[in-house]
TIVEX-813188 format. One record per residue: chain; residue in one letter; x, y, z of N, C-alpha, C, O in turn; residue number from 1. Coordinates in steps of 0.02 Angstrom, whole numbers. Layout:
TIVEX-813188
(atom A a (X Y Z) (X Y Z) (X Y Z) (X Y Z) NUM)
...
***
This chain:
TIVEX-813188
(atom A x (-83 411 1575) (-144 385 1604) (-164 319 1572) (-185 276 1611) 1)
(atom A x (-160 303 1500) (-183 246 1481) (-122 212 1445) (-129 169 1401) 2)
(atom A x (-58 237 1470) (-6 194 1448) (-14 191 1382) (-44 140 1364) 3)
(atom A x (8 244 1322) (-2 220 1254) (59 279 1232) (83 325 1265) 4)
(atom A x (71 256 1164) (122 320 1124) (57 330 1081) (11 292 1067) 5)
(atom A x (78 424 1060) (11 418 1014) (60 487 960) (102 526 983) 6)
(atom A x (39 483 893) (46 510 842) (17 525 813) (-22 484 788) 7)
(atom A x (9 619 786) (-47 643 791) (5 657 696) (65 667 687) 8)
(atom A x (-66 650 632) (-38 664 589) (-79 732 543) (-138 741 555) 9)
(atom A x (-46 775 496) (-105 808 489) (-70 814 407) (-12 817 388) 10)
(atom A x (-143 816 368) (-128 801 293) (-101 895 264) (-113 951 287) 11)
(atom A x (-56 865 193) (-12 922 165) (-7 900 84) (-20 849 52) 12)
(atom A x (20 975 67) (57 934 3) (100 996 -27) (103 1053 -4) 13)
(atom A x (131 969 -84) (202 1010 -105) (159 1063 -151) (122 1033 -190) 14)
(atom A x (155 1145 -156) (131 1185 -194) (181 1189 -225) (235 1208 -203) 15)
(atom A x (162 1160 -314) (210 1180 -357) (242 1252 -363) (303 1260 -371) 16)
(atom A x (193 1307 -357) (184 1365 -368) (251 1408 -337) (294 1443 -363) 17)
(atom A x (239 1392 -278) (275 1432 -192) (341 1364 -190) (388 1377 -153) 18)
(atom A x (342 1326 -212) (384 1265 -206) (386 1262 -131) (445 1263 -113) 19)
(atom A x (353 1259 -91) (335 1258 -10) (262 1190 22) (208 1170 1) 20)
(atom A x (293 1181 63) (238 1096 97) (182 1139 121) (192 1159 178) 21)
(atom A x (106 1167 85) (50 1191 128) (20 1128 161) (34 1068 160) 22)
(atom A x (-32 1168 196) (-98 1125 219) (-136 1098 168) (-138 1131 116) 23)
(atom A x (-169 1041 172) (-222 1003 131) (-262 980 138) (-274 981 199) 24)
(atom A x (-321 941 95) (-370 913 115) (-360 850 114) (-316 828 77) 25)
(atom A x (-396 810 152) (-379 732 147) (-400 717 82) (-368 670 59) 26)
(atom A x (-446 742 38) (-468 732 -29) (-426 729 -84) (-428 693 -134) 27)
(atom A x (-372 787 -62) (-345 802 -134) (-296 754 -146) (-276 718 -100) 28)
(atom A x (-267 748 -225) (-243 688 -254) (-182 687 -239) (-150 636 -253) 29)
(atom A x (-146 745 -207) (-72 728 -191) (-55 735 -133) (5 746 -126) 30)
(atom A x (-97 734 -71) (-104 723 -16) (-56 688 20) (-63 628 9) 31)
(atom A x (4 704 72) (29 663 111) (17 668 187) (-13 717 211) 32)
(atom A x (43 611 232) (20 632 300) (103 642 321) (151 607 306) 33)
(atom A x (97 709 366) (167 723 382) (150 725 483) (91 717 498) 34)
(atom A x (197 734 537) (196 693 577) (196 773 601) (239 814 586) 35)
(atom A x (97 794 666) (110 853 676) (133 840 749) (163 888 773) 36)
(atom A x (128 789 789) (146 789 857) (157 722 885) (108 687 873) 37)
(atom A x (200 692 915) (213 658 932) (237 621 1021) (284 639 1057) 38)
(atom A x (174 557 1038) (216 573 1123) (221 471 1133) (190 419 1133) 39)
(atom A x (291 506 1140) (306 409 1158) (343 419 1217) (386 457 1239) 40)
(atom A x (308 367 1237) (318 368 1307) (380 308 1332) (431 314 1367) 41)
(atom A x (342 239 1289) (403 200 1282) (399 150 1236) (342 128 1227) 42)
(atom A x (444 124 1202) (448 94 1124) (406 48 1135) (373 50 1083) 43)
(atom A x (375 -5 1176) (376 -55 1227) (305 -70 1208) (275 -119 1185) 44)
(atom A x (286 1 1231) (200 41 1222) (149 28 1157) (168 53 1105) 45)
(atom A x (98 -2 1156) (70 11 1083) (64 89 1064) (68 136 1104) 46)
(atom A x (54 92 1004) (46 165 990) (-21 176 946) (-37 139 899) 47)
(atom A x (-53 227 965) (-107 245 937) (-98 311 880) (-70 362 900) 48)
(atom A x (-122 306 810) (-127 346 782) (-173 386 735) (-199 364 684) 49)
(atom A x (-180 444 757) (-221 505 748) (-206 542 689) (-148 556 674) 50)
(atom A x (-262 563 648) (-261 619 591) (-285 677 606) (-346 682 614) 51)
(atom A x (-228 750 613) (-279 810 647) (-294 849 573) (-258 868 527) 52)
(atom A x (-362 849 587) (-407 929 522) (-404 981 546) (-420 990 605) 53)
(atom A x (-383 1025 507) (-387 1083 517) (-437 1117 490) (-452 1132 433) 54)
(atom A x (-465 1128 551) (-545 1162 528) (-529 1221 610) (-483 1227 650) 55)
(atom A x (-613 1261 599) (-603 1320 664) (-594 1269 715) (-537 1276 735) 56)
(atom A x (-624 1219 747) (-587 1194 805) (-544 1155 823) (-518 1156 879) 57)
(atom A x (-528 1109 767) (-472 1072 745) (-496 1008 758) (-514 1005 817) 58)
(atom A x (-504 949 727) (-539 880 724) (-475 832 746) (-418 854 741) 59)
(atom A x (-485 789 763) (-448 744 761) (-501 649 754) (-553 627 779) 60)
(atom A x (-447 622 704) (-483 565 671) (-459 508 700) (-398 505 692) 61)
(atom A x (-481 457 732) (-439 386 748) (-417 319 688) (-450 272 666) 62)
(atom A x (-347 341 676) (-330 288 604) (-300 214 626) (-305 167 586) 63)
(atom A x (-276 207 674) (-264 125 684) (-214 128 752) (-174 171 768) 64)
(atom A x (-232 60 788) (-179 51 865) (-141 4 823) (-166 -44 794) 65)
(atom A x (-68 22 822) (11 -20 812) (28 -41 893) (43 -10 943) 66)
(atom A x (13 -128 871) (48 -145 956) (101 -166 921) (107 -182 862) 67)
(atom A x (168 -164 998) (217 -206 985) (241 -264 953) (300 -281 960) 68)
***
């Protein structure tokens, strides 16, 4: 509909503990953004990109448009 690629990211990090990638807060100090969904439509396209929270309804944040 509005001609865009968009990339949806949602923050994580490595539990020393479980040696396994959980969920995180954007706060915490070892925080990375890992890539939860992705829709390209065509390389061509600017792309818009999104940070999703996981909260009960699930947030989503607007972080910056990458044009071509």
């Amino acid at each position: 509909m509005f001609k865009l690629n968009v990339s949806i990211y949602t923050p994580c990090r490595f539990d020393l503990r479980t040696c396994k990638i959980v969920k995180s807060s954007i706060k915490h100090k070892d925080t990375r953004l890992k890539v939860y969904e992705e829709f390209i439509l065509d390389s061509k396209l600017p792309t818009v990109y999104f940070l999703h929270s996981e909260t009960k309804n699930g947030h989503y944040e607007y972080l910056t448009l990458k044009c071509c």
